[in-house]
Every structure is written in C-alpha cells, then in structure tokens.
mmCIF file of the protein (N, C-alpha, C, O) and its ligand, coordinates in Angstrom:
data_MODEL
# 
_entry.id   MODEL 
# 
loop_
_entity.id 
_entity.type 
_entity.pdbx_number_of_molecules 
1 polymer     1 
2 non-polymer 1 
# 
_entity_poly.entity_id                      1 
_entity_poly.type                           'polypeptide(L)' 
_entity_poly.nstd_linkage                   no 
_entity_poly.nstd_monomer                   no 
_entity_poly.pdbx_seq_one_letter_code       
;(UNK)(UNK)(UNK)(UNK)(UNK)(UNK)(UNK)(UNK)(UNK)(UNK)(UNK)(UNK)(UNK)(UNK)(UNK)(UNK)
(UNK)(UNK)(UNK)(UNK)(UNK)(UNK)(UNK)(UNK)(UNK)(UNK)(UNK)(UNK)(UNK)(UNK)(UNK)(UNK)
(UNK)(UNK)(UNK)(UNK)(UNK)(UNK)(UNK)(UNK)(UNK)(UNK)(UNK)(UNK)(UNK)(UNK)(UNK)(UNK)
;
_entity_poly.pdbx_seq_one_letter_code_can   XXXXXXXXXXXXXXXXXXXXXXXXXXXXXXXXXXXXXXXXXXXXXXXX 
_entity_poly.pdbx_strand_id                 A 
# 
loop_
_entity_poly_seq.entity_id 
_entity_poly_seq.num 
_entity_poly_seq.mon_id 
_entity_poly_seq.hetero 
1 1  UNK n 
1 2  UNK n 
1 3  UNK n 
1 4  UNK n 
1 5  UNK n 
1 6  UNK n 
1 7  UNK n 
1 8  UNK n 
1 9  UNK n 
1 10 UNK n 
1 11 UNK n 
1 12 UNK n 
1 13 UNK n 
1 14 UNK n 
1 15 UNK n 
1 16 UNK n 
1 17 UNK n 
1 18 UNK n 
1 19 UNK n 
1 20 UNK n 
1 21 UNK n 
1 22 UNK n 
1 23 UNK n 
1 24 UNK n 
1 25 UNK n 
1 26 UNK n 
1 27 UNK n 
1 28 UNK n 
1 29 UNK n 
1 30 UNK n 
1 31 UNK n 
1 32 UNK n 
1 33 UNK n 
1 34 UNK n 
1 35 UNK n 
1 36 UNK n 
1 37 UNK n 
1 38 UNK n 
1 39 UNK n 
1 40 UNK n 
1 41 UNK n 
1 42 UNK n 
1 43 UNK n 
1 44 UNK n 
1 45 UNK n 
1 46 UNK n 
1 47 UNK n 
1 48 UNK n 
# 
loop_
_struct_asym.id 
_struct_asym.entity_id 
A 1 
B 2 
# 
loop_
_chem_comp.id 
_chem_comp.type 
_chem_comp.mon_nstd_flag 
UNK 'L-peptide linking' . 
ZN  non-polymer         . 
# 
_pdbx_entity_nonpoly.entity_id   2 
_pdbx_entity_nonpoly.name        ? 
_pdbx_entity_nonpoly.comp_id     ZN 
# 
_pdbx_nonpoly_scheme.asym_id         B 
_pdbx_nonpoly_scheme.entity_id       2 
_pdbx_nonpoly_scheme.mon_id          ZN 
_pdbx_nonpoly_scheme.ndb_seq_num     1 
_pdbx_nonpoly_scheme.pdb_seq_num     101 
_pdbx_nonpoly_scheme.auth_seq_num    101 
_pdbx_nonpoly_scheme.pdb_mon_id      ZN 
_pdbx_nonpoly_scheme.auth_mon_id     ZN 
_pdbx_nonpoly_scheme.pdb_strand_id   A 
_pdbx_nonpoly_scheme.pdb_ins_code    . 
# 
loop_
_atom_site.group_PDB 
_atom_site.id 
_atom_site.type_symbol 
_atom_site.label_atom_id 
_atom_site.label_alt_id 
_atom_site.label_comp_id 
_atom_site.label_asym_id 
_atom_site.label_entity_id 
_atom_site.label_seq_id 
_atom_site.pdbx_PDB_ins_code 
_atom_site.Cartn_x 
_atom_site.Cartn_y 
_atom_site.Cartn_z 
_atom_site.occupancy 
_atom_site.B_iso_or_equiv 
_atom_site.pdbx_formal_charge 
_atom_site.auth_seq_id 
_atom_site.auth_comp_id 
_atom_site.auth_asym_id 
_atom_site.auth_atom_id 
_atom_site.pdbx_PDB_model_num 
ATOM   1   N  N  . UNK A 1 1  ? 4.167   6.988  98.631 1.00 0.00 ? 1   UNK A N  1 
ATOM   2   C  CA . UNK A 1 1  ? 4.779   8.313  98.743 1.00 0.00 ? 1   UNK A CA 1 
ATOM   3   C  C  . UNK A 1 1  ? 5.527   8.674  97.463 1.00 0.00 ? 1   UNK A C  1 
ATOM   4   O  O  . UNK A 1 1  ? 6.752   8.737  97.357 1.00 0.00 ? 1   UNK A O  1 
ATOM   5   N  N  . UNK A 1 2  ? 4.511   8.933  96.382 1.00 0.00 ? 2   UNK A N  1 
ATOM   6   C  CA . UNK A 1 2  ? 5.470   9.070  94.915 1.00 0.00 ? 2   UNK A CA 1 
ATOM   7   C  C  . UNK A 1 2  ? 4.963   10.616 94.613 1.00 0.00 ? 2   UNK A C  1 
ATOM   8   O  O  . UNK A 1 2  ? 3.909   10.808 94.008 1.00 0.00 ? 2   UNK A O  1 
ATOM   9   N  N  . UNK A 1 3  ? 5.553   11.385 94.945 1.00 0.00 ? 3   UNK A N  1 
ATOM   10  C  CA . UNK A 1 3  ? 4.505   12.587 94.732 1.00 0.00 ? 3   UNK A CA 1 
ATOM   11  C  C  . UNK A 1 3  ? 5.164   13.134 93.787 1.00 0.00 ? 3   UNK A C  1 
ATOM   12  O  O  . UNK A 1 3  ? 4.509   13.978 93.176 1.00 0.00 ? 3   UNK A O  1 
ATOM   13  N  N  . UNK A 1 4  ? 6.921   12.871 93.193 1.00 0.00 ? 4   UNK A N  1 
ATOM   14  C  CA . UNK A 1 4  ? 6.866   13.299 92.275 1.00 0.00 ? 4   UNK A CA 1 
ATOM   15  C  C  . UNK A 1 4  ? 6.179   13.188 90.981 1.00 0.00 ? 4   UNK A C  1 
ATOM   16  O  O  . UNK A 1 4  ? 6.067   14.020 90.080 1.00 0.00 ? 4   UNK A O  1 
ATOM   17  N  N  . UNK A 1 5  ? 5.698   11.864 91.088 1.00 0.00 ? 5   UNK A N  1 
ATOM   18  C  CA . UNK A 1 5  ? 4.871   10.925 90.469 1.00 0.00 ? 5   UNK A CA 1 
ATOM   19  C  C  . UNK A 1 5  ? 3.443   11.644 89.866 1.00 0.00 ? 5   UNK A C  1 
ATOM   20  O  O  . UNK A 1 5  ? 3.079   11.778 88.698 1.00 0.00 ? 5   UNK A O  1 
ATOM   21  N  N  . UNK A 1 6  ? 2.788   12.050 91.138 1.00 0.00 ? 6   UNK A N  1 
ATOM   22  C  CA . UNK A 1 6  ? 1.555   12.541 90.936 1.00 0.00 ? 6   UNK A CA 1 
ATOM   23  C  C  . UNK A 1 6  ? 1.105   14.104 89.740 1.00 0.00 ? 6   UNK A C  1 
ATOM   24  O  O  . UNK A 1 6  ? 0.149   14.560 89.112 1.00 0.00 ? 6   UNK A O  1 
ATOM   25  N  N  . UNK A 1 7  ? 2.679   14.419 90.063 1.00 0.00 ? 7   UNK A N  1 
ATOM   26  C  CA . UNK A 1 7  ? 2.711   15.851 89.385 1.00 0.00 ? 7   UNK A CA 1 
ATOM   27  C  C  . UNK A 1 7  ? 2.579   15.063 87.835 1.00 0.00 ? 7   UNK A C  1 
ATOM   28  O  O  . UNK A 1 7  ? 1.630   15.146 87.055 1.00 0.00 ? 7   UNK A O  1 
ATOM   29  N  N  . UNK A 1 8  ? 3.199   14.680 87.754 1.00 0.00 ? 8   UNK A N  1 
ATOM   30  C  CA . UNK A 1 8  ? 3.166   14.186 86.027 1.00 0.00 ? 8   UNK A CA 1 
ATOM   31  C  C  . UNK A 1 8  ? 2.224   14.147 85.492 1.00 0.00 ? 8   UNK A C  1 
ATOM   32  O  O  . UNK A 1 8  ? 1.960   14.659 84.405 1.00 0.00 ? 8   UNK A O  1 
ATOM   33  N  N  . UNK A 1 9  ? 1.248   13.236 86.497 1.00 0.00 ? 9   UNK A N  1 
ATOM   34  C  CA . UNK A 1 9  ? -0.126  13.089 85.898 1.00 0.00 ? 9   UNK A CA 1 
ATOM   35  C  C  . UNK A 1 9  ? -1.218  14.150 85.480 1.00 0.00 ? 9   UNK A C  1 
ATOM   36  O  O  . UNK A 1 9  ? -2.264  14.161 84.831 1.00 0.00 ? 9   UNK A O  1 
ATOM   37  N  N  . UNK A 1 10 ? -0.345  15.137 86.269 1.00 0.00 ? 10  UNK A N  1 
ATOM   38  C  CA . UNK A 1 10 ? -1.433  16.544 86.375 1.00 0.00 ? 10  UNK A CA 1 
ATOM   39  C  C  . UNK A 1 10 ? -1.076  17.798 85.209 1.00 0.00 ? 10  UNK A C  1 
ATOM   40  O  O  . UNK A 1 10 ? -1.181  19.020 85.317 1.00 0.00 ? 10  UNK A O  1 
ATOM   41  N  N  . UNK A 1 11 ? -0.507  16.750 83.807 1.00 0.00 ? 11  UNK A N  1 
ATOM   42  C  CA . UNK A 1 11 ? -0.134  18.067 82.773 1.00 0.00 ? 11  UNK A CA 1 
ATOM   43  C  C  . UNK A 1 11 ? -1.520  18.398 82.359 1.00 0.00 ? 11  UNK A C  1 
ATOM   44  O  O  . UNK A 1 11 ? -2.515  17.691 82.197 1.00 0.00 ? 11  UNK A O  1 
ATOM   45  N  N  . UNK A 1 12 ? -1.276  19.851 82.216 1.00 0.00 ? 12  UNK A N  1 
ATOM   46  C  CA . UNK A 1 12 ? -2.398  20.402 81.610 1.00 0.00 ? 12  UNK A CA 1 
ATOM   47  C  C  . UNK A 1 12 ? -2.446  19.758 79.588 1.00 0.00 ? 12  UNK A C  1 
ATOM   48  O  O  . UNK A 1 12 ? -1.645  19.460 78.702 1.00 0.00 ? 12  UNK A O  1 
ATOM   49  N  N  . UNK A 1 13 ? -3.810  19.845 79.782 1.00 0.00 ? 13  UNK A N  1 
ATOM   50  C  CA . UNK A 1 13 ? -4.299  19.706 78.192 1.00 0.00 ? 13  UNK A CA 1 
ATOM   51  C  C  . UNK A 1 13 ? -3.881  20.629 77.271 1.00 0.00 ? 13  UNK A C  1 
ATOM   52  O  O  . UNK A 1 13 ? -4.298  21.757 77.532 1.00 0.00 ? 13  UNK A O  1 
ATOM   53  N  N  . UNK A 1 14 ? -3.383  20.571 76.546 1.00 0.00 ? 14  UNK A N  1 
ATOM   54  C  CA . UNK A 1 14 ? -3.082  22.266 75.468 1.00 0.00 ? 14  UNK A CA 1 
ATOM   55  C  C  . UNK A 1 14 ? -4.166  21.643 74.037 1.00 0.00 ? 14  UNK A C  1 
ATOM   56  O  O  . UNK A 1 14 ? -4.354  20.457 73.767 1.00 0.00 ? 14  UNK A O  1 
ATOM   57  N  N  . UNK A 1 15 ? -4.637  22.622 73.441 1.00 0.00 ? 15  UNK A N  1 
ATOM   58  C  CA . UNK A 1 15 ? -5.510  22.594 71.927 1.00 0.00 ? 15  UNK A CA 1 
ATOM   59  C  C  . UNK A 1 15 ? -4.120  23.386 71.225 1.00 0.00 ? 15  UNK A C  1 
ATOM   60  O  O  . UNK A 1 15 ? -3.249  24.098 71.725 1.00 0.00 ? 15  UNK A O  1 
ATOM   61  N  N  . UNK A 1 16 ? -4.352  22.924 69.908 1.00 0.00 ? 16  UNK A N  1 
ATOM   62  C  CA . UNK A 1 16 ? -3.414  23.872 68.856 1.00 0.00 ? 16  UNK A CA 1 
ATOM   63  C  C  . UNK A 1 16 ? -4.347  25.064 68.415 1.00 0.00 ? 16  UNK A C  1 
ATOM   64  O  O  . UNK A 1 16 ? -5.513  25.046 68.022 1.00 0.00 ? 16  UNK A O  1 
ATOM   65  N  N  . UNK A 1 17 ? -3.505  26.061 68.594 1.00 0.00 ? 17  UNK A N  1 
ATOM   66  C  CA . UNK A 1 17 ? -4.221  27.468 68.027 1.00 0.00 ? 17  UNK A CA 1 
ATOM   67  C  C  . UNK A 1 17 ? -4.296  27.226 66.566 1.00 0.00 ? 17  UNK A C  1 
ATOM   68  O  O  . UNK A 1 17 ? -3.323  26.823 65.929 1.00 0.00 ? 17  UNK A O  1 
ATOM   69  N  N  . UNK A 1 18 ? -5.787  27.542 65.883 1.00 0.00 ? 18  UNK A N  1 
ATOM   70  C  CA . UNK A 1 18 ? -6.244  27.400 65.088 1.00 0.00 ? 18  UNK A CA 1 
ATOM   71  C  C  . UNK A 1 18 ? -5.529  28.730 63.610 1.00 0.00 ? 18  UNK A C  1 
ATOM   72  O  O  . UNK A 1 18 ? -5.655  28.899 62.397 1.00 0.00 ? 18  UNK A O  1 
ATOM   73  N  N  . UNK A 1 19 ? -4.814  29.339 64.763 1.00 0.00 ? 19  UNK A N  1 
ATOM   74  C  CA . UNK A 1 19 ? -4.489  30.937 63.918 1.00 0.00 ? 19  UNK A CA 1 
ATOM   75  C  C  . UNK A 1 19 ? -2.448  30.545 63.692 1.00 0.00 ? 19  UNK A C  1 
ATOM   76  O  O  . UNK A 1 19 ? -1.677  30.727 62.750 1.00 0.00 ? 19  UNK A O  1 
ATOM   77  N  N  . UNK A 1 20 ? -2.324  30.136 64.678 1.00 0.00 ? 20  UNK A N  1 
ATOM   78  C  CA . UNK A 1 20 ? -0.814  30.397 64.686 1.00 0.00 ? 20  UNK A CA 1 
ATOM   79  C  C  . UNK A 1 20 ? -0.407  28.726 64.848 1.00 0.00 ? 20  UNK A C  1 
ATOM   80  O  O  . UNK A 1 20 ? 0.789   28.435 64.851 1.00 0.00 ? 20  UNK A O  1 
ATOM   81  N  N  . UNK A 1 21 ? -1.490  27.591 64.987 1.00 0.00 ? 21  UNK A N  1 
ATOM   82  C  CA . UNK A 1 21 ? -0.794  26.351 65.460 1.00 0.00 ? 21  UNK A CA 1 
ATOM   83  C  C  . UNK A 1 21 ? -0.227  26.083 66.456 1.00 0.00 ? 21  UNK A C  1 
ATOM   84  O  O  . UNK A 1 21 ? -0.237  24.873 66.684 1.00 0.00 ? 21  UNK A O  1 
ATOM   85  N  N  . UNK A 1 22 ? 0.414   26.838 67.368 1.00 0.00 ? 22  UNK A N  1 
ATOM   86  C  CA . UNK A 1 22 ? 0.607   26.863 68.734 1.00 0.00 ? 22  UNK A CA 1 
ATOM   87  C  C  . UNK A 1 22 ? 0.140   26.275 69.969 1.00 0.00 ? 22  UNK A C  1 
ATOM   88  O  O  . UNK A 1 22 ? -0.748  26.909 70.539 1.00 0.00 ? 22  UNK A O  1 
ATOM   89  N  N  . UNK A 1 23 ? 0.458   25.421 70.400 1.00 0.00 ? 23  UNK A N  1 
ATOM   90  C  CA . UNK A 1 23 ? 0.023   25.012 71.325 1.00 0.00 ? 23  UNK A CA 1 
ATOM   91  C  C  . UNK A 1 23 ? -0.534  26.045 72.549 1.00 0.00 ? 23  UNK A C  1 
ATOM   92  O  O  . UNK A 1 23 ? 0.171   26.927 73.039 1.00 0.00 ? 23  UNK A O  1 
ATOM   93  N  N  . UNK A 1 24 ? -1.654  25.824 72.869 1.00 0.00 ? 24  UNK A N  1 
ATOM   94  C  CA . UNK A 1 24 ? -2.232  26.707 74.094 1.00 0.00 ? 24  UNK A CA 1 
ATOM   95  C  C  . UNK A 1 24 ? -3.115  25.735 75.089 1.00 0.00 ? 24  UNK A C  1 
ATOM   96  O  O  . UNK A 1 24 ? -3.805  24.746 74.843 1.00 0.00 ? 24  UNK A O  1 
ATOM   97  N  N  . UNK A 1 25 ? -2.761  26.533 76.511 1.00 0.00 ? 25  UNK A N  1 
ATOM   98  C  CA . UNK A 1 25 ? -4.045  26.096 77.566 1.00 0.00 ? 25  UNK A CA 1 
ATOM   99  C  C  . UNK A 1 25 ? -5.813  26.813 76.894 1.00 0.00 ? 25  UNK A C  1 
ATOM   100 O  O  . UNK A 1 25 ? -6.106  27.996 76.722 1.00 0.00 ? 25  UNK A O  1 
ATOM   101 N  N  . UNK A 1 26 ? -6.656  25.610 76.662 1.00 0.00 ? 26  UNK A N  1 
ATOM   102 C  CA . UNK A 1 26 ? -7.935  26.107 76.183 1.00 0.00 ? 26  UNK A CA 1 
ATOM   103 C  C  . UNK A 1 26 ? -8.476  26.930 76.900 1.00 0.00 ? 26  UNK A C  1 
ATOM   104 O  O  . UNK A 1 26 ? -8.039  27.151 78.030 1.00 0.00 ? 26  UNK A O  1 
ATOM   105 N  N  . UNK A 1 27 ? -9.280  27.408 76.526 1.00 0.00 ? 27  UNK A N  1 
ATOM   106 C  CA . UNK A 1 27 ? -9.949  28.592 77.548 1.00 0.00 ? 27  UNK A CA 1 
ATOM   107 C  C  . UNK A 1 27 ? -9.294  29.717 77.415 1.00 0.00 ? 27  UNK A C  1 
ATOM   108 O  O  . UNK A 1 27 ? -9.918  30.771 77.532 1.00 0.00 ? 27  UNK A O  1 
ATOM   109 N  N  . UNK A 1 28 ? -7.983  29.721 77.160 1.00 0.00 ? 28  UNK A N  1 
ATOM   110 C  CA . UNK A 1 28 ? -7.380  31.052 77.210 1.00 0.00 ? 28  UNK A CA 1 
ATOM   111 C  C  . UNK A 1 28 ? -6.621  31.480 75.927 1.00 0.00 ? 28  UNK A C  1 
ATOM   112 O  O  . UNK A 1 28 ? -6.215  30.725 75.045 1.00 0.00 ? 28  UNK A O  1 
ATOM   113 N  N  . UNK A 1 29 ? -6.476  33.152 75.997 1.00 0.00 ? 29  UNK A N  1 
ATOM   114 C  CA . UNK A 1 29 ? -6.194  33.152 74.569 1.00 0.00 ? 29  UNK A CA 1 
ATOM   115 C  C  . UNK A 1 29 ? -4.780  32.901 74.655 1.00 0.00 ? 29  UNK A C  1 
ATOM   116 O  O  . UNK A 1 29 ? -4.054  33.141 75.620 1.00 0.00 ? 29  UNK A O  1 
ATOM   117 N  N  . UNK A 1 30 ? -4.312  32.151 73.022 1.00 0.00 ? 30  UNK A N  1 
ATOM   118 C  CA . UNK A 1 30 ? -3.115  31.905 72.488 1.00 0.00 ? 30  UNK A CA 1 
ATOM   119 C  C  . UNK A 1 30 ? -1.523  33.082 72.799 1.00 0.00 ? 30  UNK A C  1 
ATOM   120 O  O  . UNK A 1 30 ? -1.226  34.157 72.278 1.00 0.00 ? 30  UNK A O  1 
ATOM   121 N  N  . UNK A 1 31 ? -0.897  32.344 73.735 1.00 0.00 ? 31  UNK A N  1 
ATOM   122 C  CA . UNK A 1 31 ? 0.360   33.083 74.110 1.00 0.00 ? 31  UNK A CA 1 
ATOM   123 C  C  . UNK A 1 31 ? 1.105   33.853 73.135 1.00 0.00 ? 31  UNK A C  1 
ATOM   124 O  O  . UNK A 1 31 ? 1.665   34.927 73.355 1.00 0.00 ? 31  UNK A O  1 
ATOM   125 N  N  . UNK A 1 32 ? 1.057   33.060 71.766 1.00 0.00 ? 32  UNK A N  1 
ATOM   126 C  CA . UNK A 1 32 ? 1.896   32.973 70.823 1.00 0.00 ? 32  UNK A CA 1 
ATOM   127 C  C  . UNK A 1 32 ? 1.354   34.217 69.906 1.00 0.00 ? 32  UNK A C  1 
ATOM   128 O  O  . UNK A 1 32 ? 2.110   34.979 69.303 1.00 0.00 ? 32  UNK A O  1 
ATOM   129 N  N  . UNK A 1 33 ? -0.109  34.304 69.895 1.00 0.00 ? 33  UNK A N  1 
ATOM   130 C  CA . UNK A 1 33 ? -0.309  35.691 68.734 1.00 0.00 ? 33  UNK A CA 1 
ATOM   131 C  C  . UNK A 1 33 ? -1.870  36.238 68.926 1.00 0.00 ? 33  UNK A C  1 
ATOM   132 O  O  . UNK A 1 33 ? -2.438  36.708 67.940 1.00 0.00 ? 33  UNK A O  1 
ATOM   133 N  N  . UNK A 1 34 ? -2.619  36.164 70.331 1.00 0.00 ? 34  UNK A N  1 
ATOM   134 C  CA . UNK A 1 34 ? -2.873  36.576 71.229 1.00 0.00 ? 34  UNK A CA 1 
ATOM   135 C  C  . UNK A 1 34 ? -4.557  36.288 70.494 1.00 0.00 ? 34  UNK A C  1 
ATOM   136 O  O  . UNK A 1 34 ? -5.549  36.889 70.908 1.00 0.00 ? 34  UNK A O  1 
ATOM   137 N  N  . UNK A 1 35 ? -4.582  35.702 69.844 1.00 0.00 ? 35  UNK A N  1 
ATOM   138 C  CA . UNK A 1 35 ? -5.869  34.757 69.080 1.00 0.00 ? 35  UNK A CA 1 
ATOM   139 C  C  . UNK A 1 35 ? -6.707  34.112 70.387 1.00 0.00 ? 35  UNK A C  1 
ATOM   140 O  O  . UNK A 1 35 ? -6.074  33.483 71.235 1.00 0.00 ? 35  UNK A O  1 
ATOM   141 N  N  . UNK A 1 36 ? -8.066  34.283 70.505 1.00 0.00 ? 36  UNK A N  1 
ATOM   142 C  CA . UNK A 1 36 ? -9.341  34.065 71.362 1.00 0.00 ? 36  UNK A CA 1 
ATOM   143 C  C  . UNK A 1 36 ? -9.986  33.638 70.598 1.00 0.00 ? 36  UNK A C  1 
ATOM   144 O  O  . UNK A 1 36 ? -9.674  33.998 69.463 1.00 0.00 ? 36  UNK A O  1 
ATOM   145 N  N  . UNK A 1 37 ? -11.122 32.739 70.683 1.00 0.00 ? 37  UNK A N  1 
ATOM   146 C  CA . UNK A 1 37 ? -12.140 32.209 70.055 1.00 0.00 ? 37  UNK A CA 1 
ATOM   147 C  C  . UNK A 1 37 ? -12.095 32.789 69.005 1.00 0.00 ? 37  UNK A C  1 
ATOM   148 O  O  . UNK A 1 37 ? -13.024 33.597 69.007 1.00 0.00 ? 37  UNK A O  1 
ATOM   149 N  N  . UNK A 1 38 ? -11.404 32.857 67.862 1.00 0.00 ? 38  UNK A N  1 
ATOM   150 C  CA . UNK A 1 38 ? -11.616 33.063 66.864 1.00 0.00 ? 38  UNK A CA 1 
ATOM   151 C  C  . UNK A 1 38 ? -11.363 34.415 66.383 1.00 0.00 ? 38  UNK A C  1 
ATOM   152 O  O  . UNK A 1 38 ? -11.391 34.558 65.160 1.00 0.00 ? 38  UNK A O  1 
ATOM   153 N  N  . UNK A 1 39 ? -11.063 35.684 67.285 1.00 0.00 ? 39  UNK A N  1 
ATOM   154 C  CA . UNK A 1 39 ? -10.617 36.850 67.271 1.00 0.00 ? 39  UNK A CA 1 
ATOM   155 C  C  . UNK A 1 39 ? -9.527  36.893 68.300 1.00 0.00 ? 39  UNK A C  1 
ATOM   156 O  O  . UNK A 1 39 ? -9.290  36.246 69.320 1.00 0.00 ? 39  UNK A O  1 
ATOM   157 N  N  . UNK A 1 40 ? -8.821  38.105 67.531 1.00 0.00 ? 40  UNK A N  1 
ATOM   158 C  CA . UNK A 1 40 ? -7.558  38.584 68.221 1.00 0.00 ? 40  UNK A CA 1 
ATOM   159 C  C  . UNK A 1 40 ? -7.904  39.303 69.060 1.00 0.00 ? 40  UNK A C  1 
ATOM   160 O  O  . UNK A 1 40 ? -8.611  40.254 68.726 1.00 0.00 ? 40  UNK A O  1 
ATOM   161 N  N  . UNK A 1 41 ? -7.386  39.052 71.071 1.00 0.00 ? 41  UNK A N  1 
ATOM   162 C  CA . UNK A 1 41 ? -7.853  40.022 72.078 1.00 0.00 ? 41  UNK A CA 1 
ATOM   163 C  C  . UNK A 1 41 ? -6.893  40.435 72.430 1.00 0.00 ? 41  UNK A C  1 
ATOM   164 O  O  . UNK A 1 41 ? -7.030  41.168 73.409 1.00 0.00 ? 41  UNK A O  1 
ATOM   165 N  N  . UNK A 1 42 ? -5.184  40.230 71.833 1.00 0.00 ? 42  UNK A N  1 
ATOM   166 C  CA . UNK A 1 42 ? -4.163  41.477 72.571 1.00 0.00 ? 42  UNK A CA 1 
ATOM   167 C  C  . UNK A 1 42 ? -3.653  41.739 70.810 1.00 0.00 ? 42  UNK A C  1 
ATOM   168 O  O  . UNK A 1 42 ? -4.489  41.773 69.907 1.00 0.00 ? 42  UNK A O  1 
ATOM   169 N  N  . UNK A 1 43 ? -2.306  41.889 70.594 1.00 0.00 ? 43  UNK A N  1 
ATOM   170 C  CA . UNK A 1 43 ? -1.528  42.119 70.392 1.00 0.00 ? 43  UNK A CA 1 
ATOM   171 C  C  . UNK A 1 43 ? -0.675  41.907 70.438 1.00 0.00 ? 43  UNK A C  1 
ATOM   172 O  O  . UNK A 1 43 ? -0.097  42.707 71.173 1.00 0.00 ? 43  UNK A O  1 
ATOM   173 N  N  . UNK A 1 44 ? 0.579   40.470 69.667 1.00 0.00 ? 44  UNK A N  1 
ATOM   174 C  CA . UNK A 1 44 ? 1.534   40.483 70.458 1.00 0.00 ? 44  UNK A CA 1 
ATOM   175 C  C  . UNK A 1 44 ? 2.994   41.149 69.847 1.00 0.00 ? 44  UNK A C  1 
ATOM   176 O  O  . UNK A 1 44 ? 2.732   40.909 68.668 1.00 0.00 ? 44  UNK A O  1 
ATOM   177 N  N  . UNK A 1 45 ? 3.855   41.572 69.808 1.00 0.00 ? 45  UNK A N  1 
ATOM   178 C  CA . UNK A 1 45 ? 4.816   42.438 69.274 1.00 0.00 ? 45  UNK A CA 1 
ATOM   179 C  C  . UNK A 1 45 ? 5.339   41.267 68.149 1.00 0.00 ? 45  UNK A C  1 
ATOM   180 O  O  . UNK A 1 45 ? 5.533   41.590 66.977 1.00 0.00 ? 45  UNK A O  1 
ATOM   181 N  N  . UNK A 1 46 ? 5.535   39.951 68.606 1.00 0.00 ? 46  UNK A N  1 
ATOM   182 C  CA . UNK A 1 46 ? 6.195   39.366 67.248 1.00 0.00 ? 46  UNK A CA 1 
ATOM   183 C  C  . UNK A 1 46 ? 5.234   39.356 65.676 1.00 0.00 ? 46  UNK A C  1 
ATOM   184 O  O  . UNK A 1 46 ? 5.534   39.081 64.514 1.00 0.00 ? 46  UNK A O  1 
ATOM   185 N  N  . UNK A 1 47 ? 4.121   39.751 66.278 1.00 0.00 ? 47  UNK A N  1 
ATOM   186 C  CA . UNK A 1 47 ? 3.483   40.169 64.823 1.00 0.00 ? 47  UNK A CA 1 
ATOM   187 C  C  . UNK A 1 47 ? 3.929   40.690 63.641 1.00 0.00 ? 47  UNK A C  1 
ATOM   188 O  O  . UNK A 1 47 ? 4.223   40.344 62.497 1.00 0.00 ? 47  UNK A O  1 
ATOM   189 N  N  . UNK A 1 48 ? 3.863   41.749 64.417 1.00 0.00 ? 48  UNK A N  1 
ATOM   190 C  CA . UNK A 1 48 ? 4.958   42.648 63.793 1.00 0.00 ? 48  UNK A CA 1 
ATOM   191 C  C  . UNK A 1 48 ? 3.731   44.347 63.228 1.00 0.00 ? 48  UNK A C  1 
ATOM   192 O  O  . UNK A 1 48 ? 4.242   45.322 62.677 1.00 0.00 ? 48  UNK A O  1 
HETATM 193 ZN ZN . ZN  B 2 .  ? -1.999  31.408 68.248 1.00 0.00 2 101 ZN  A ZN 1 
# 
C-alpha cells in the first residue's frame, strides 16, 4: 500500500525545446515560446 510511491514513478518524460531549451512534454508544443516541430504554432507574449 505505497501509493504515494507509485505516483513518483509516473513522471512524465520532458525533451528540451530545441528553440528556447526548455523543458517540454513531447508531443506538445513548447510552453515556454510556443515552438512545434520545428515551427512556431502560438505566440507567447514573453517574446515580446
Ligand atoms: Zn521552447
């Protein structure tokens, strides 16, 4: 009965964004400066 236990095991993987270095969940675009496979799909205001 260690279930806090179990959560630990279950961190997600992050890749470094190739644009900003940022750590991100793969698959999705970069939190940090809104970088997708290799193109930008938002916008993010700290850009500037
Ligand atoms: Zn990024």
């Amino acid at each position: 009965m260690r279930r806090a236990y179990n959560s630990v095991l279950k961190l997600p993987q992050l890749s470094t964004c190739p644009q900003c270095a940022a750590p991100y969940v793969p698959h999705r675009l970069c939190p940090a400066c809104g970088f997708y496979k290799g193109r930008q799909v938002i916008t993010v205001s700290a850009i500037g």
